[in-house]
N, CA, C and O atoms as a GROMACS GRO file, in nm:
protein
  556
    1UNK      N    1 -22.882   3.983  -2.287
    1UNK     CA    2 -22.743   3.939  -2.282
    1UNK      C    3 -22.720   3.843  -2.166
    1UNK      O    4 -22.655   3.739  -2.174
    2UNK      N    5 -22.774   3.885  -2.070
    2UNK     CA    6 -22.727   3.808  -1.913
    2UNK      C    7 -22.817   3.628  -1.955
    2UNK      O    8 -22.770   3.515  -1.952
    3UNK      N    9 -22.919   3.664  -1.979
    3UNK     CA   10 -22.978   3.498  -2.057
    3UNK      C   11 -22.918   3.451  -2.127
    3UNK      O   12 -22.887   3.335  -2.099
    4UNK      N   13 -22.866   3.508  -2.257
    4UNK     CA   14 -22.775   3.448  -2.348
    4UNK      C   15 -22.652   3.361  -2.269
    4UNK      O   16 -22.621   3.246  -2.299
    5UNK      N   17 -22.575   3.458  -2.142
    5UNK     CA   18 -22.443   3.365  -2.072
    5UNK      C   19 -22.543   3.281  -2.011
    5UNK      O   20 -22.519   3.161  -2.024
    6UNK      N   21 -22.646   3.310  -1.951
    6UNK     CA   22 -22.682   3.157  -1.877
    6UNK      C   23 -22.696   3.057  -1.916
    6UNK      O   24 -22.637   2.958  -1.874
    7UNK      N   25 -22.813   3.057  -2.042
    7UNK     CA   26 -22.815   2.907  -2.148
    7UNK      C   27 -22.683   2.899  -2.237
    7UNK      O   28 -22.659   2.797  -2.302
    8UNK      N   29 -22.586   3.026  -2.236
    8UNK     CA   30 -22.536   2.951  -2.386
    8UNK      C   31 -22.399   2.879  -2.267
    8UNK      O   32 -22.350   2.909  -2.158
    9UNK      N   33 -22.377   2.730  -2.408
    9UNK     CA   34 -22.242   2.663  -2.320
    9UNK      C   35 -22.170   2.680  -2.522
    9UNK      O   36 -22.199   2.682  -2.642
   10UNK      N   37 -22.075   2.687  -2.431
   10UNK     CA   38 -21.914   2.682  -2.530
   10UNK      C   39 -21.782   2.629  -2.456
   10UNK      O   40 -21.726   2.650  -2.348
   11UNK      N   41 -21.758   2.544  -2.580
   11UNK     CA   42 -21.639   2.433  -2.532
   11UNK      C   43 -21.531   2.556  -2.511
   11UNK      O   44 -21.550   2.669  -2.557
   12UNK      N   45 -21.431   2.522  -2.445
   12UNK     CA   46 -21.310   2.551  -2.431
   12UNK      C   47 -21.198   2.587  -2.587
   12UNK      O   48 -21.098   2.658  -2.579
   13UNK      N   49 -21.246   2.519  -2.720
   13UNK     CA   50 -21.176   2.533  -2.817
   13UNK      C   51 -21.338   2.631  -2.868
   13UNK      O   52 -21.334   2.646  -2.990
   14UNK      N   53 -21.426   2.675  -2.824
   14UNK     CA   54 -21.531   2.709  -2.913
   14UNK      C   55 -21.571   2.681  -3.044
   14UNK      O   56 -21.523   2.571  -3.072
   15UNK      N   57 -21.630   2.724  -3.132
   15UNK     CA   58 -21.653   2.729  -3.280
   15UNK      C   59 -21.755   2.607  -3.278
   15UNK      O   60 -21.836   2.567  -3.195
   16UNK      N   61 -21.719   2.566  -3.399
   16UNK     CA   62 -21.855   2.412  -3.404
   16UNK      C   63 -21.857   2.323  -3.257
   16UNK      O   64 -21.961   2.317  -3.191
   17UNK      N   65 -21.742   2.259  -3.216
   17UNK     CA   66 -21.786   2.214  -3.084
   17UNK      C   67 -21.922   2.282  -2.977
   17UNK      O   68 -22.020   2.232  -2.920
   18UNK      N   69 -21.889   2.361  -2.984
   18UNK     CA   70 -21.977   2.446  -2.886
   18UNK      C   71 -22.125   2.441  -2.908
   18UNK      O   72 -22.215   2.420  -2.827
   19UNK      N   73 -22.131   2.470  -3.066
   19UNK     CA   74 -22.304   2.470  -3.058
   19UNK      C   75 -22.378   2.326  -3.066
   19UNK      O   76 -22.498   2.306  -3.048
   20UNK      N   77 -22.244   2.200  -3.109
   20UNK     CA   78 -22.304   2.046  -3.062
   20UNK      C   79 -22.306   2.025  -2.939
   20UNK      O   80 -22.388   1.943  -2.898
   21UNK      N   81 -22.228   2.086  -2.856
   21UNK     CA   82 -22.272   2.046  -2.708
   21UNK      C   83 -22.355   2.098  -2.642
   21UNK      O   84 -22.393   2.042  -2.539
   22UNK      N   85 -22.419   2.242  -2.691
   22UNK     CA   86 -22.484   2.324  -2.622
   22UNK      C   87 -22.616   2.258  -2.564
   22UNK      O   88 -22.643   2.295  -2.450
   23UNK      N   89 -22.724   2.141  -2.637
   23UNK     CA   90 -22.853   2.109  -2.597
   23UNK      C   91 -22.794   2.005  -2.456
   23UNK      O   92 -22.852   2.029  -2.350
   24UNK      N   93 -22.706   1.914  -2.452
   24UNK     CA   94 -22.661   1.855  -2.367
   24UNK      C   95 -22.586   1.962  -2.235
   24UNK      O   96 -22.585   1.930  -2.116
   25UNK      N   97 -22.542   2.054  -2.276
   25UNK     CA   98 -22.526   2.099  -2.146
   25UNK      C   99 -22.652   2.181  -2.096
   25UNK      O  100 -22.651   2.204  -1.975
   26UNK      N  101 -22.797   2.246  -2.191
   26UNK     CA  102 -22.853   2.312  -2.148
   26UNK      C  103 -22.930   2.179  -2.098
   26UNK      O  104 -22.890   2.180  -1.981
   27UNK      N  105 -23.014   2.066  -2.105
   27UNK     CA  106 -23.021   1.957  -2.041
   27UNK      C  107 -22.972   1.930  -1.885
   27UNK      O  108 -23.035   1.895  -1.785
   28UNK      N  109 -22.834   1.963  -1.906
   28UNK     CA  110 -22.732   1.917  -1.816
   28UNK      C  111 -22.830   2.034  -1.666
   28UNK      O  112 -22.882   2.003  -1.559
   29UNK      N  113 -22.813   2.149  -1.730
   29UNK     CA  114 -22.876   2.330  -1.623
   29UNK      C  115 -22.997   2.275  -1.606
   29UNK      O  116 -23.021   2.271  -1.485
   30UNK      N  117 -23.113   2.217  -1.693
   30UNK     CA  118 -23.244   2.201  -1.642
   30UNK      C  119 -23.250   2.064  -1.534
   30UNK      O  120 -23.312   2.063  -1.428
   31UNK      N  121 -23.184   1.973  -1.579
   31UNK     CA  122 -23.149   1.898  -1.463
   31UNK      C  123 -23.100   1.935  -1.349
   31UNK      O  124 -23.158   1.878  -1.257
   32UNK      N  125 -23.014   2.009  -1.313
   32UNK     CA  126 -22.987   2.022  -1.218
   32UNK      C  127 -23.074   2.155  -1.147
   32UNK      O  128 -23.065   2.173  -1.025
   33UNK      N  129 -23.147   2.231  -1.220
   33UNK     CA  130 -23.215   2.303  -1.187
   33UNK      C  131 -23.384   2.250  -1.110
   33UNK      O  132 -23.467   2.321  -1.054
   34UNK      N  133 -23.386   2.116  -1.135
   34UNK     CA  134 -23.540   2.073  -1.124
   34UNK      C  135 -23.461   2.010  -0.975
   34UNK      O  136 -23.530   2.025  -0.874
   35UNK      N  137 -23.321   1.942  -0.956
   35UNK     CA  138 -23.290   1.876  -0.827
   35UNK      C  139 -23.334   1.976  -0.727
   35UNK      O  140 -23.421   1.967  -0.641
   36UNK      N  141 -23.222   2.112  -0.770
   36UNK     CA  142 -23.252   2.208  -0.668
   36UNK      C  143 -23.365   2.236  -0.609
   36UNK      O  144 -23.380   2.252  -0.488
   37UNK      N  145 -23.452   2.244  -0.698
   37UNK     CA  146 -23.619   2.251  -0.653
   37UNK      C  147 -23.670   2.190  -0.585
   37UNK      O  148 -23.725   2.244  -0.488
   38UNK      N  149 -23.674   2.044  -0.604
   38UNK     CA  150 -23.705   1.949  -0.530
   38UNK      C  151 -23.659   1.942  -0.380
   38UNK      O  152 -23.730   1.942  -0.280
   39UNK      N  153 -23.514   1.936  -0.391
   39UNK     CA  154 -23.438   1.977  -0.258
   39UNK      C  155 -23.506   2.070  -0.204
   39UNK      O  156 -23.581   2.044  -0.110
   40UNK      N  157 -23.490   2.221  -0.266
   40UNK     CA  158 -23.554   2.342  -0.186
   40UNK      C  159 -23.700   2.351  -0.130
   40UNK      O  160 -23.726   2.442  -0.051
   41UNK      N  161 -23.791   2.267  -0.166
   41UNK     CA  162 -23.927   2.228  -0.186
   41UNK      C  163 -23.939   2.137  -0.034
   41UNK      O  164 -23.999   2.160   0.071
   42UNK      N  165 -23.851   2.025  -0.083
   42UNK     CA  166 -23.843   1.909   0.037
   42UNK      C  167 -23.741   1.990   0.190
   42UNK      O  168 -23.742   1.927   0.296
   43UNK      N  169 -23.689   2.079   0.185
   43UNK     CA  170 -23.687   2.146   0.288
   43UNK      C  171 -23.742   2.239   0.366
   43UNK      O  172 -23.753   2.246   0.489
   44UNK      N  173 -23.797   2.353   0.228
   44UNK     CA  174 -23.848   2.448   0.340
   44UNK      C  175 -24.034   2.448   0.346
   44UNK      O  176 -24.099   2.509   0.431
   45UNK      N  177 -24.078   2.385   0.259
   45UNK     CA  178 -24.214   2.364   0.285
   45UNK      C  179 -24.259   2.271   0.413
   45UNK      O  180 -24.356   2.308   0.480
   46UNK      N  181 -24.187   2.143   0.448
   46UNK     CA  182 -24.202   2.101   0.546
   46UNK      C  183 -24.217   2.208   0.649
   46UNK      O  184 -24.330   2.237   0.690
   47UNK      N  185 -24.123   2.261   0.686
   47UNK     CA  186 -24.075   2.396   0.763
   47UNK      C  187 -24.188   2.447   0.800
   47UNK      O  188 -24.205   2.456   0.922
   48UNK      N  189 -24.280   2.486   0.725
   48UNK     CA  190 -24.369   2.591   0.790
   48UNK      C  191 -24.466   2.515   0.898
   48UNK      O  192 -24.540   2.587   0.966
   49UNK      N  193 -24.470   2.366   0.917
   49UNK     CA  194 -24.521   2.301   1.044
   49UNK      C  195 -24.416   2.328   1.167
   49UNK      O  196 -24.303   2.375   1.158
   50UNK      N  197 -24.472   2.293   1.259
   50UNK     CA  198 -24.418   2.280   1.396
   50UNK      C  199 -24.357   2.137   1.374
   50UNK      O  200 -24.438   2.061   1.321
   51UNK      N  201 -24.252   2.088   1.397
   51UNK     CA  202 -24.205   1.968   1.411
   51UNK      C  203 -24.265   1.908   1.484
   51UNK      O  204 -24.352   1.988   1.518
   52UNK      N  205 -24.296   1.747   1.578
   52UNK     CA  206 -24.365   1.663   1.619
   52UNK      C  207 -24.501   1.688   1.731
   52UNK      O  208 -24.533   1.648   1.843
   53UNK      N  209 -24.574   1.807   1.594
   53UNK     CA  210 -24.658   1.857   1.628
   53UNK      C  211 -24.771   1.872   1.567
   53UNK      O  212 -24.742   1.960   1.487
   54UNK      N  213 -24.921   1.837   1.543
   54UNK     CA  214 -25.013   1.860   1.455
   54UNK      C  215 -25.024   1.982   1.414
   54UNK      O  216 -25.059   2.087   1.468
   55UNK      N  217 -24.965   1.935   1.244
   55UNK     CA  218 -25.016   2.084   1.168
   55UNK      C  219 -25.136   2.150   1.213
   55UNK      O  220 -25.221   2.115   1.295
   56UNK      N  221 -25.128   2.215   1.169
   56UNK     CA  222 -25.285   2.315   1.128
   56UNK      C  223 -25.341   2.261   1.025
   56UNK      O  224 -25.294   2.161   0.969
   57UNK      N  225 -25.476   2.337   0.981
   57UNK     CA  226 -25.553   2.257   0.852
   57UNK      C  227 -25.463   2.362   0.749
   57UNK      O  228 -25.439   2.323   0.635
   58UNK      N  229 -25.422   2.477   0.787
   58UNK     CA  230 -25.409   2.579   0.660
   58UNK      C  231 -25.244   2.501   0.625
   58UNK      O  232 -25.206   2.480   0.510
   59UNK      N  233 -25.165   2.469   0.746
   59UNK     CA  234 -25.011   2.387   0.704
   59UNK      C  235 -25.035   2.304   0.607
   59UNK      O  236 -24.986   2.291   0.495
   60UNK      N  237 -25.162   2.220   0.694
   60UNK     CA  238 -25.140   2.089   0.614
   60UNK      C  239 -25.192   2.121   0.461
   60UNK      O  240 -25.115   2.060   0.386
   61UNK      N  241 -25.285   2.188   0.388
   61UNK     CA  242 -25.327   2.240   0.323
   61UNK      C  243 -25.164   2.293   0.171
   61UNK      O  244 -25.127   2.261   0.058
   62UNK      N  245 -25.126   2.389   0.287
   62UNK     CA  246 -24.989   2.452   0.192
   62UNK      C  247 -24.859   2.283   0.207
   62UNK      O  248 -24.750   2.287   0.149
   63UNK      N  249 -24.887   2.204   0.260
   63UNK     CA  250 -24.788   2.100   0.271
   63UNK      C  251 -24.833   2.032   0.104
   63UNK      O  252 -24.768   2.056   0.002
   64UNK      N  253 -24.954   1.947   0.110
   64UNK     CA  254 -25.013   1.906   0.013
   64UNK      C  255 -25.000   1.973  -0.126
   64UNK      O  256 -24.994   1.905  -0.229
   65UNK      N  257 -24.993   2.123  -0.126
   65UNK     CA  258 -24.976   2.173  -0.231
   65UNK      C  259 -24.858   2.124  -0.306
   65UNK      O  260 -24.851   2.126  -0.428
   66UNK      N  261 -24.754   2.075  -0.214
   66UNK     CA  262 -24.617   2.007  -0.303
   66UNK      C  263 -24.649   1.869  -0.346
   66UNK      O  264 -24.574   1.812  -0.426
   67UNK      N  265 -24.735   1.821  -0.309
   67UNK     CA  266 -24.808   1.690  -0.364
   67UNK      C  267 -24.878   1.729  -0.493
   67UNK      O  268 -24.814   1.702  -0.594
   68UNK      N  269 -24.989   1.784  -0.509
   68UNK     CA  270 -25.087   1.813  -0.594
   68UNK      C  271 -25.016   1.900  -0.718
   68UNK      O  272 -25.069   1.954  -0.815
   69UNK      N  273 -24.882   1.892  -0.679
   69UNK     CA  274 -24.758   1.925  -0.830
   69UNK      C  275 -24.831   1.872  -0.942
   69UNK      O  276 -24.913   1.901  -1.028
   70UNK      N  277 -24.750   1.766  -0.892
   70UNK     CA  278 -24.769   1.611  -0.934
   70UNK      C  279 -24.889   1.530  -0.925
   70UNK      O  280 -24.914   1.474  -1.032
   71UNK      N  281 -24.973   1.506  -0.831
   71UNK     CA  282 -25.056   1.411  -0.814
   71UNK      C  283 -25.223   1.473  -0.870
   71UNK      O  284 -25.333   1.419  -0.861
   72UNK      N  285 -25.183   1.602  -0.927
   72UNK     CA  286 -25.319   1.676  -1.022
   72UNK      C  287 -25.357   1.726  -0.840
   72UNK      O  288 -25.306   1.701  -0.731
   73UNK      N  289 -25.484   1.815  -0.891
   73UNK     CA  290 -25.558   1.905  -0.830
   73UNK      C  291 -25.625   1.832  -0.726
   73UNK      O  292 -25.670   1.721  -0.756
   74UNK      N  293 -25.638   1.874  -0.617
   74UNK     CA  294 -25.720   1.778  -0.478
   74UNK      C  295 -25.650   1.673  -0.471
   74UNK      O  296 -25.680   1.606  -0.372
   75UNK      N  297 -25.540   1.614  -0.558
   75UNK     CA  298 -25.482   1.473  -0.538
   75UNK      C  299 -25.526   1.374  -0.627
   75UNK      O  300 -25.509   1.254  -0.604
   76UNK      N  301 -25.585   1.420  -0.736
   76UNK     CA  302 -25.676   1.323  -0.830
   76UNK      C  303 -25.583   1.349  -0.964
   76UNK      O  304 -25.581   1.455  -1.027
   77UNK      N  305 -25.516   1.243  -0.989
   77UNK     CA  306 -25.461   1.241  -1.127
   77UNK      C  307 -25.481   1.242  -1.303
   77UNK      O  308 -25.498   1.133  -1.356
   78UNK      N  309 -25.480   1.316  -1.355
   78UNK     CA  310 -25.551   1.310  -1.428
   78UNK      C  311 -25.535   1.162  -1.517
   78UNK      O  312 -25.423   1.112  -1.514
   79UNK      N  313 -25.631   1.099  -1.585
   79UNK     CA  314 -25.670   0.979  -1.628
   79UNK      C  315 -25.571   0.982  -1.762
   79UNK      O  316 -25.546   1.068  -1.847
   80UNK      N  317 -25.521   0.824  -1.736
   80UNK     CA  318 -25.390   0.780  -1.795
   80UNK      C  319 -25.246   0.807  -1.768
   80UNK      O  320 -25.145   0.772  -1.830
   81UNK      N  321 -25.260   0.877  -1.661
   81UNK     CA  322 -25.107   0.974  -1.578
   81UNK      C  323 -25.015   0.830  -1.516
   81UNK      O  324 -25.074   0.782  -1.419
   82UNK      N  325 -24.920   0.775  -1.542
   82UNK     CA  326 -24.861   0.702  -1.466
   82UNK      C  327 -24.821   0.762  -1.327
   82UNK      O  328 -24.729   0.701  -1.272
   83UNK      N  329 -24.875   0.875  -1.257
   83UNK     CA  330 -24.860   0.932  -1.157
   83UNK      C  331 -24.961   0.883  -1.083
   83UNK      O  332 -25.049   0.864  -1.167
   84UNK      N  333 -25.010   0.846  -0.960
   84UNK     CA  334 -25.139   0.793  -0.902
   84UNK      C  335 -25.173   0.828  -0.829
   84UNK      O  336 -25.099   0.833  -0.731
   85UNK      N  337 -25.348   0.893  -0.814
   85UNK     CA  338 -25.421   0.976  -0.746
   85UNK      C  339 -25.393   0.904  -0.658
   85UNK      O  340 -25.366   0.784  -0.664
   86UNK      N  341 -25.400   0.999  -0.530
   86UNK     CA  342 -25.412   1.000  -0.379
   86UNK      C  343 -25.520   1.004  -0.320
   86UNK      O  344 -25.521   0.954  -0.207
   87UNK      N  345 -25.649   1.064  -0.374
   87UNK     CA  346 -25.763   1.113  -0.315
   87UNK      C  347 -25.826   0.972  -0.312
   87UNK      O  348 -25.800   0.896  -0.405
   88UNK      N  349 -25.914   0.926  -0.204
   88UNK     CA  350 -26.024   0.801  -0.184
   88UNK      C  351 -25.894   0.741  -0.163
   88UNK      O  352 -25.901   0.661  -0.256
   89UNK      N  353 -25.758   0.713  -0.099
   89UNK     CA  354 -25.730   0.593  -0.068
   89UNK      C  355 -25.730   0.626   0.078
   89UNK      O  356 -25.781   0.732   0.113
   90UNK      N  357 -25.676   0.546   0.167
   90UNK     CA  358 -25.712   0.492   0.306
   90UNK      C  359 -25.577   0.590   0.340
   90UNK      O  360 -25.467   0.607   0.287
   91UNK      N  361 -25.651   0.648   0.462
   91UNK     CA  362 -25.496   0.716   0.528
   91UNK      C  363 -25.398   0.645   0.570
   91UNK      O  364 -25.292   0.708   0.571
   92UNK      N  365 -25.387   0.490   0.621
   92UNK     CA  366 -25.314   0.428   0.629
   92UNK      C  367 -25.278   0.396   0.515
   92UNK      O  368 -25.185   0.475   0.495
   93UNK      N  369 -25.287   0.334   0.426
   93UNK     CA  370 -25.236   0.293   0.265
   93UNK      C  371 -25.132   0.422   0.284
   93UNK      O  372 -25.012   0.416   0.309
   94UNK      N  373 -25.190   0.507   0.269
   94UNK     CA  374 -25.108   0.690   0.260
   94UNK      C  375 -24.986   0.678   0.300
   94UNK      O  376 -24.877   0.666   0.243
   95UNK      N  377 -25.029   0.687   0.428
   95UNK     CA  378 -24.889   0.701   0.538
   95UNK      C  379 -24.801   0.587   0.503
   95UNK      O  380 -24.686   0.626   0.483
   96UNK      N  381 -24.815   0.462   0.490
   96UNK     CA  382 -24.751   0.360   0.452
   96UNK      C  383 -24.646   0.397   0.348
   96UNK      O  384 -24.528   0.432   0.354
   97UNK      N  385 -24.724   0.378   0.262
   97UNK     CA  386 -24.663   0.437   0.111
   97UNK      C  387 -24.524   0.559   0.106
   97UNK      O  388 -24.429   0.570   0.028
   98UNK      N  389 -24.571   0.643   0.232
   98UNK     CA  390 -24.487   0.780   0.237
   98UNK      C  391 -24.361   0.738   0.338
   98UNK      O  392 -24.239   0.748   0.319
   99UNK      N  393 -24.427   0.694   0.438
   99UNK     CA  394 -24.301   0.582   0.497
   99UNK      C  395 -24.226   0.494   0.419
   99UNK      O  396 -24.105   0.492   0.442
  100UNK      N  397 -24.264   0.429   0.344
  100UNK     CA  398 -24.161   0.383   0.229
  100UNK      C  399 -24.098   0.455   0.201
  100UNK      O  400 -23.993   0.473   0.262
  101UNK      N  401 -24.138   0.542   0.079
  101UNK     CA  402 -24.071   0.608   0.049
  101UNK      C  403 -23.947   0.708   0.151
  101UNK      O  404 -23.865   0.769   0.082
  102UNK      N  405 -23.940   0.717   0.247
  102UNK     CA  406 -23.847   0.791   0.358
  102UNK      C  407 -23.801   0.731   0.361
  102UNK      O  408 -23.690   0.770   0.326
  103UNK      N  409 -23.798   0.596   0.391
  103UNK     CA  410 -23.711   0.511   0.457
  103UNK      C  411 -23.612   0.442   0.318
  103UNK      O  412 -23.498   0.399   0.338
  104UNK      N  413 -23.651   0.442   0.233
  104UNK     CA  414 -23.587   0.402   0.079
  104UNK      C  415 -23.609   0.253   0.017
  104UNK      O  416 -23.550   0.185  -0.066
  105UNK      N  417 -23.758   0.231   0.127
  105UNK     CA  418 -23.806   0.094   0.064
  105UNK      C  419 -23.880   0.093  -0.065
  105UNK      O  420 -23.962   0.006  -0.095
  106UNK      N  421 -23.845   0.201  -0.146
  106UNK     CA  422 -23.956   0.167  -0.289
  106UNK      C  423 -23.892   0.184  -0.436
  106UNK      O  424 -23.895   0.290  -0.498
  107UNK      N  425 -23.822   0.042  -0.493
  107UNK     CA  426 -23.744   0.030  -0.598
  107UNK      C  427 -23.802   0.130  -0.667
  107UNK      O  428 -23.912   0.178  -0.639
  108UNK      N  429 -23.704   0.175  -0.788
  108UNK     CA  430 -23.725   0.306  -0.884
  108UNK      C  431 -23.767   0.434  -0.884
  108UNK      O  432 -23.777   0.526  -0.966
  109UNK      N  433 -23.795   0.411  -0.732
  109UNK     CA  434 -23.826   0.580  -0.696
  109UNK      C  435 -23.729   0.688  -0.728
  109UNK      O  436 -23.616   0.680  -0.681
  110UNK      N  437 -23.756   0.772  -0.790
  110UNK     CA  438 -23.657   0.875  -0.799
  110UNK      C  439 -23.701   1.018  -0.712
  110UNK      O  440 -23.613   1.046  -0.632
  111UNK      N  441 -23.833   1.129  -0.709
  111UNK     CA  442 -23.823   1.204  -0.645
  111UNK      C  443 -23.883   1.188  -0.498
  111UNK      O  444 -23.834   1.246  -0.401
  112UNK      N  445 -23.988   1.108  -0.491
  112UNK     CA  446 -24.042   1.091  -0.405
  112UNK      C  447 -23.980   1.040  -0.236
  112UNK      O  448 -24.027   1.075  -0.127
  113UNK      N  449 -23.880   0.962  -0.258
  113UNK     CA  450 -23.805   0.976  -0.152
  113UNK      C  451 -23.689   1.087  -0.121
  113UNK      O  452 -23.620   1.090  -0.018
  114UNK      N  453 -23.682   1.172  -0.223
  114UNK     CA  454 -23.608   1.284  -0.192
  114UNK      C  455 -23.719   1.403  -0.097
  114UNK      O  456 -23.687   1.477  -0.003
  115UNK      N  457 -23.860   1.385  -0.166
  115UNK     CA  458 -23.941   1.505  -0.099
  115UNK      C  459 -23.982   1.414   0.065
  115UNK      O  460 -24.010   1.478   0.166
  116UNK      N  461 -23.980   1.332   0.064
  116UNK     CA  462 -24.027   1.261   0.219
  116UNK      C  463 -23.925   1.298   0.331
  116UNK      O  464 -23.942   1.302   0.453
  117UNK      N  465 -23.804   1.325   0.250
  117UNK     CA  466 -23.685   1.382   0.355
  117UNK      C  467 -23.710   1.473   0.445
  117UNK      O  468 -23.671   1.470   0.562
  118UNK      N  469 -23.785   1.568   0.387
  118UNK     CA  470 -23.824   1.681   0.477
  118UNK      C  471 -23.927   1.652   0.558
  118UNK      O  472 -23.930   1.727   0.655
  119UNK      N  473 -24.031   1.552   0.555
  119UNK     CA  474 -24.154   1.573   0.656
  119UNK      C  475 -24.106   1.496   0.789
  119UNK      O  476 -24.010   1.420   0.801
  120UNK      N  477 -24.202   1.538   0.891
  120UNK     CA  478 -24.161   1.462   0.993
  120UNK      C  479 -24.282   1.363   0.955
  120UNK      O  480 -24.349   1.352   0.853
  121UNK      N  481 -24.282   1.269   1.126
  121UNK     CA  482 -24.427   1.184   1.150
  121UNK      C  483 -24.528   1.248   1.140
  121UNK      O  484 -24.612   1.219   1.055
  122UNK      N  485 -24.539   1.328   1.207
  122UNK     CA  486 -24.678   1.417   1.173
  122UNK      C  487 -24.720   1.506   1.105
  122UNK      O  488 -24.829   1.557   1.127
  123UNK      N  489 -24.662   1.534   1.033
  123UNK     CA  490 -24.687   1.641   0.879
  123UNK      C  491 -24.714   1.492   0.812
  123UNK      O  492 -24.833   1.461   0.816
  124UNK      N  493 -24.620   1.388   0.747
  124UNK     CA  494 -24.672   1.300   0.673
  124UNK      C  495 -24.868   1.226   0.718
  124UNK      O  496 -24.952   1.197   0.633
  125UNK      N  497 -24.889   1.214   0.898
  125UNK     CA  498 -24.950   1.159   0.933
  125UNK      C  499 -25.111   1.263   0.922
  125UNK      O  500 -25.221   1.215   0.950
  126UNK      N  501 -25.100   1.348   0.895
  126UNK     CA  502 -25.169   1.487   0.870
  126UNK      C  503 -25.181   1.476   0.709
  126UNK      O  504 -25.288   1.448   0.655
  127UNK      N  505 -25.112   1.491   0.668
  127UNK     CA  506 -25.153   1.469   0.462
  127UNK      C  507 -25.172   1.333   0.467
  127UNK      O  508 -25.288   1.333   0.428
  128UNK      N  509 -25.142   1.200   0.488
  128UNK     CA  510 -25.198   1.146   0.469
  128UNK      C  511 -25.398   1.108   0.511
  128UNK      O  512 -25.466   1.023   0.454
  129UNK      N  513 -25.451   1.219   0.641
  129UNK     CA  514 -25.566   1.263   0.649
  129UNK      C  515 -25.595   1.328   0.557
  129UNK      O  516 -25.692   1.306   0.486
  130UNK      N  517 -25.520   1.416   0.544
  130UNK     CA  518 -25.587   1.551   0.415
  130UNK      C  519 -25.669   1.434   0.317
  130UNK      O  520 -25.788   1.401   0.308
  131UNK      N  521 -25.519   1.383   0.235
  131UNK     CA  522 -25.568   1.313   0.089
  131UNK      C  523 -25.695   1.210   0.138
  131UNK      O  524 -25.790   1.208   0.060
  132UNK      N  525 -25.703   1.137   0.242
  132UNK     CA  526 -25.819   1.030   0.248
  132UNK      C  527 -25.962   1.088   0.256
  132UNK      O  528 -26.061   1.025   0.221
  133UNK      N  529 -25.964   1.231   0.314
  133UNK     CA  530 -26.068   1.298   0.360
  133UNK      C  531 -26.167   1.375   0.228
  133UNK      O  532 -26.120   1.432   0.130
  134UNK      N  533 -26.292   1.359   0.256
  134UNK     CA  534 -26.405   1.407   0.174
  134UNK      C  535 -26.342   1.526   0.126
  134UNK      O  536 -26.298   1.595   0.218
  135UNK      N  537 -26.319   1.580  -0.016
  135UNK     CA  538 -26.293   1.734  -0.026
  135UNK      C  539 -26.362   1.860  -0.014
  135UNK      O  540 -26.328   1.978  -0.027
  136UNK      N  541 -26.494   1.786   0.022
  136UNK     CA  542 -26.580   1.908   0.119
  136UNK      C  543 -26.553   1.946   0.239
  136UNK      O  544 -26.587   2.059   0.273
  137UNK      N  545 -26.478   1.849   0.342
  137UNK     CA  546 -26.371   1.890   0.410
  137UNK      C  547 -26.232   2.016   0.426
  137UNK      O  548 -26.177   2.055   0.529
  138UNK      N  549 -26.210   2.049   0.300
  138UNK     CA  550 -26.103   2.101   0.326
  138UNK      C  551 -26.100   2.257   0.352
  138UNK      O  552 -26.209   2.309   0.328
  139UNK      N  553 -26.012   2.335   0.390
  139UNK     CA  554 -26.040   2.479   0.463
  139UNK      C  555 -26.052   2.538   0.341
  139UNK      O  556 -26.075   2.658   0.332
   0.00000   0.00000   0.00000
């Protein structure tokens, strides 16, 4: 029952209205349910570093994990993904790229400058090591 009130939407006059609007408002809940995430993601995962302070390998490790969502496993995308592996590029390229994105220099971006909100300089300057580094490297 308690699922049923969460997904179901009904207009104000109910009856047929209601079940044509229902995919657009359940749309409407998953959208705003994926912002929240992102938000909640881009705040408190940063968090578990020390602010303008070198992570740890295990931080930087659980930081990356909000990368490797998206960017496939170790940072390697899977082939044909308009998403683009991270792993083998240059830690500067990295950091660059992530600095863009913070700062709101990268037309059409949609989440990626929302998750950069949360890192500082050195959490970004730390994953961008992670991703450049051999993955026999990692803890």
């Amino acid at each position: 029952m308690r699922f049923q009130k969460m997904c179901a939407y009904t207009s104000p006059q109910g009856g047929e209205g209601a079940r044509q609007k229902q995919p657009s408002a359940l749309i409407q809940q998953a959208s705003t349910a994926i912002k929240n995430t992102v938000l909640l993601a881009a705040g408190l995962l940063p968090g578990l570093c020390a602010a303008q302070t070198a992570p740890s390998p295990q931080d930087v490790a659980l930081l990356a994990g909000n990368c490797v969502t998206c960017h496939g496993p170790d940072g390697r995308a899977p082939p044909g993904s308009s998403i683009p592996t991270l792993r083998g590029r240059s830690s500067a390229e990295l950091l660059e790229r992530m600095q863009a994105f913070q700062a709101g220099r990268v037309a059409g971006a949609t989440v990626m400058p929302l998750l950069m909100q949360g890192y500082d300089k050195a959490q970004m300057q730390a994953l961008a090591r992670w991703f450049a580094e051999s993955p026999a490297h990692k803890p």
